[in-house]
TIKOL-156490 format. One line per field, with one value per residue (C-alpha): residue number from 1; residue in one letter; z, y, x. Coordinates in steps of 0.2 Angstrom, whole numbers, m for minus. Each point is the difference from the previous one (the first is absolute). Layout:
<recs>
i: NUM ...
aa: A ...
z: Z ...
y: Y ...
x: X ...
</recs>
This chain:
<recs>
i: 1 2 3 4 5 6 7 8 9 10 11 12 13 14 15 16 17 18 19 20 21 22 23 24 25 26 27 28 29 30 31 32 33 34 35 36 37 38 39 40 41 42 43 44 45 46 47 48 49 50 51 52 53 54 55 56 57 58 59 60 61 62 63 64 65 66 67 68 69 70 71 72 73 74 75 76 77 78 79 80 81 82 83 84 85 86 87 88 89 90 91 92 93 94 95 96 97 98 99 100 101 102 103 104 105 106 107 108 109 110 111 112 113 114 115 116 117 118 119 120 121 122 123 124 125 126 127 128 129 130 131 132 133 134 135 136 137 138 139 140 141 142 143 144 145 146 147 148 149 150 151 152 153 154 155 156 157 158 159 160 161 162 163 164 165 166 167 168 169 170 171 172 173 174 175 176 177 178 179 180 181 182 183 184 185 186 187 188 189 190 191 192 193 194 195 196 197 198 199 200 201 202 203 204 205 206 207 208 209 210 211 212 213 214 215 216 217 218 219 220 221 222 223 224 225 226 227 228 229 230 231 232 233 234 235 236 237 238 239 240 241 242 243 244 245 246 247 248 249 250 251 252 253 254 255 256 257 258 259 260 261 262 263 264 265 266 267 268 269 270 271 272 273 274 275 276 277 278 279 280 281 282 283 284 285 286 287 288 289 290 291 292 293 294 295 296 297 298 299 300 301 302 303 304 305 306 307
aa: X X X X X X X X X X X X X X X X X X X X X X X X X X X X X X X X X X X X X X X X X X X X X X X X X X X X X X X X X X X X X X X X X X X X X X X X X X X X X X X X X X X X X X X X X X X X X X X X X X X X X X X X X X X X X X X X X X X X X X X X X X X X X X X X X X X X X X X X X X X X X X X X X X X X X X X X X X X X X X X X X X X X X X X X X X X X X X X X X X X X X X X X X X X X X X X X X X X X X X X X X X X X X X X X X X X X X X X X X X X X X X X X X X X X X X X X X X X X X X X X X X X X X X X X X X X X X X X X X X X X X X X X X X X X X X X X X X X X X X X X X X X X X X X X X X X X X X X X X X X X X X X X X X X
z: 69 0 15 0 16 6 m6 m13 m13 0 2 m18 m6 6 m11 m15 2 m1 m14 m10 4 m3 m19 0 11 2 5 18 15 9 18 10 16 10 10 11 0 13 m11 1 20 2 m17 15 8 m4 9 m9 m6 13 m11 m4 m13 m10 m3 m2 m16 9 13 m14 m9 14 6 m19 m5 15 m3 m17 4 11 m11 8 m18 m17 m7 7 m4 3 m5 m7 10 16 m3 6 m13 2 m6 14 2 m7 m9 m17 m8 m14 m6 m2 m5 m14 9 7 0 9 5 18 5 11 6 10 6 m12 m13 m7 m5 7 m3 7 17 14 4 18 m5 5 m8 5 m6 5 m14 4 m17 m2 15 m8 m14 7 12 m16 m10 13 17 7 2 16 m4 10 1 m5 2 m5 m14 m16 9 17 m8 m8 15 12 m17 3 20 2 m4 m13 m18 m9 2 m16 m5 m15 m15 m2 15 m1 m16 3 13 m11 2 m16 3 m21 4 14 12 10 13 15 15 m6 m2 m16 1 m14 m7 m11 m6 3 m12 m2 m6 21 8 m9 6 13 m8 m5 3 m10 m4 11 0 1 10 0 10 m12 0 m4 m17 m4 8 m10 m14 4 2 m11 m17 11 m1 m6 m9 m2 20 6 m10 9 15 1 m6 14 12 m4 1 19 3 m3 7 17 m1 9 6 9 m11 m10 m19 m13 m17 m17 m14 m13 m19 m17 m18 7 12 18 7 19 13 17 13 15 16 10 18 6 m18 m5 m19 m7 m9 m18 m14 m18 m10 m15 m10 m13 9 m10 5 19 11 11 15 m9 m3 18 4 m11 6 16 m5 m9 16 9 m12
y: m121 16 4 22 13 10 17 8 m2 m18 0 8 m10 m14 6 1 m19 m5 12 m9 m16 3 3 m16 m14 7 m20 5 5 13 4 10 m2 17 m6 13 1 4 18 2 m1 11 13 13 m3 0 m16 m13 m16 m14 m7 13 m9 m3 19 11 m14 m14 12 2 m17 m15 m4 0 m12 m10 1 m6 m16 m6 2 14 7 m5 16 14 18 10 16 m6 11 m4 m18 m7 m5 m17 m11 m7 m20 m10 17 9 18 m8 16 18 12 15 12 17 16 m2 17 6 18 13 5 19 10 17 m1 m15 1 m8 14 12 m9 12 1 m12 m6 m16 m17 m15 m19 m17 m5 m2 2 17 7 m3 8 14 4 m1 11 11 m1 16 m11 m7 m17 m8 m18 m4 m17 m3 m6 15 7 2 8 12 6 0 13 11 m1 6 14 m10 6 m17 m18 m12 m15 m11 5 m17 m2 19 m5 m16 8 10 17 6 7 6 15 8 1 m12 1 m12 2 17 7 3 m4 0 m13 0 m15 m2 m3 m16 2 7 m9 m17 m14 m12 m18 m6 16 2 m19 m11 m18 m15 m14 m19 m16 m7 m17 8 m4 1 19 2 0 10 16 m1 8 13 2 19 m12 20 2 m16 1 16 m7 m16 12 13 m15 m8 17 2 m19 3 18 m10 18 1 12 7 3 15 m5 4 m13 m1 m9 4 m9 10 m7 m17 6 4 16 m3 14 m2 14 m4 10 m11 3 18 6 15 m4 m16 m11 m1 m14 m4 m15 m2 m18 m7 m10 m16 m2 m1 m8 17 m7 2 18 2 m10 12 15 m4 m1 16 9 m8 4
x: m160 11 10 6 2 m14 5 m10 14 2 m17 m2 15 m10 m16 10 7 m20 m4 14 m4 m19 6 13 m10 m20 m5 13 m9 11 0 12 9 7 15 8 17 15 1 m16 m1 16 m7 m2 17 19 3 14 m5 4 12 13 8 m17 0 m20 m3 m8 m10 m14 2 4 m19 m7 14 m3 m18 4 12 m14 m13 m10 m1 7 5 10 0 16 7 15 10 m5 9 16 10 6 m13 m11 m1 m13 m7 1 m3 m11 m8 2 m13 7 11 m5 9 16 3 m2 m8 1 m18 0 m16 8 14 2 17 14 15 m16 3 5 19 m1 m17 m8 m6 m8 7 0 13 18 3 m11 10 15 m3 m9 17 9 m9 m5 10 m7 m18 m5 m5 m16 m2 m18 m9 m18 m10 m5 m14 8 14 m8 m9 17 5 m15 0 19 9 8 8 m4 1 5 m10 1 m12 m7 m8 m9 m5 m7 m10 m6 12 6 16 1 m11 10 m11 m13 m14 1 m14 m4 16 11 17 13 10 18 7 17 14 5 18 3 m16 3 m16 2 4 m19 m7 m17 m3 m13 7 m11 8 m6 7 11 m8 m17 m2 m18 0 17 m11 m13 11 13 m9 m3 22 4 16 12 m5 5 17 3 m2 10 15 m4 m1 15 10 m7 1 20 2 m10 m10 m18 m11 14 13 3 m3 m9 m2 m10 0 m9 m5 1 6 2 14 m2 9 3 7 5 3 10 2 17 0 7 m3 m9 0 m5 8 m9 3 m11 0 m9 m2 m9 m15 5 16 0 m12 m7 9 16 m3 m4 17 10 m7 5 18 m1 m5 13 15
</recs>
């Protein structure tokens, strides 16, 4: 049994969790279990999660993994970057499916472009992170906080005045908008997509990667998923994880971080935004893959961005 959210993206992140496993293990039936989640109850409002501390992580990931430990369901499907980063009790990251694009995207109803923004115009995000960066690059902008899953985001762009919203390019694209082209028609209307640089808009920790979490002890189903382990993707992750795990970053702290594998080394950045600061703090590490577990790499990044 899978576990996922009801919204149409982990819905389709779901589907591709089946289609893999239809290839790796045909003789397993698979069902799925939707679990609504705190996040998904508050999607529509700017409300806190009750525990302060915990940070917006846990909001979209507590009832799977509670559903999970008391096996409700055997499998959980996350988007990587909607978990917290210490490790949860009794329950591992097994699994990762290959990695989407990581780039986030400015979507507008005319020009696409992000410098073609209007001097004092307006854009919509839930991201502390994307906030932060937009008020970097572009202080002028009025910054809108926007909740919501993809579609109902979307349509909050088209009913207001707004100049553009910023979503990440994996979830369009999953749901089937390709950003590459420019331009995409949702309910009838065209809107215009532009993906951001990453060197200024650097991805969330996990952004682009759906994570499969089992109960630790659960060896039989431990089996069943891991062939379906992108082995690059997961590497990525544990160092990403392990950089926020250290920073004690969530949801609601301003940071970007990416690793990413080439030549058998992985190349890792970090973008930092400390409190009162308009500029972020920014660090790269670069190591060859076989001489540091990815944990490590995560570990000394941190330490670079902190001087």
């Amino acid at each position: 049994m899978l576990g996922t959210r009801g919204s149409d993206l982990a819905r389709a992140q779901t589907a591709m969790v089946q289609a893999a496993l239809a290839k790796t293990a045909p003789e397993v039936e698979v069902a799925v279990e939707i679990i609504t989640t705190r996040g998904d109850e508050n999607s529509g409002r700017s409300q806190e999660p009750i525990d302060r501390q915990a940070g917006r992580k846990g909001l979209f990931t507590g009832e799977i993994e509670r559903a999970l430990r008391d096996g409700q369901i055997d499998v959980a499907v996350h988007s990587a970057k909607d978990l917290p980063s210490d490790p949860s009790d009794g329950l591992e990251i097994c699994a990762t499916l290959p990695r989407a694009a990581v780039e986030d995207v400015l979507i507008t109803k005319s020009a696409a472009d992000f410098d073609a923004l209007p001097d004092g115009g307006t854009v919509g995000t839930g991201s502390v992170r994307r906030q932060h960066q937009l008020r970097w690059l572009r202080p002028d902008l009025a910054i809108i906080d926007l909740r919501g899953n993809v579609p109902t985001r979307l349509r909050k762009l088209i009913a207001n005045s707004w100049d553009g919203i910023v979503l990440a390019r994996a979830g369009l694209e999953r749901l089937g908008f390709d950003c590459s082209r420019g331009v995409f028609s949702f309910e009838g209307r065209e809107l215009r997509a532009s993906v951001l640089p990453s060197e200024h808009f650097l991805a969330a920790g996990g952004q682009g990667i759906v994570a499969l979490q089992v109960r630790a002890d659960d060896a039989a189903t431990r089996a069943t998923i891991e062939p379906l382990n992108h082995r690059d993707t997961m590497l990525c992750l544990r160092a990403e994880r392990e950089f926020l795990r250290l920073l004690q970053g969530d949801c609601g702290t301003p940071v970007g971080v990416l690793a990413m594998i080439g030549d058998g080394s992985v190349t890792m950045h970090a973008q930092f935004f400390a409190e009162g600061a308009a500029e972020p703090r920014t660090a790269t590490t670069r190591r060859e893959l076989a001489q540091l577990e990815p944990e490590a790499i995560g570990a000394e990044l941190l330490e670079l961005i902190n001087g």
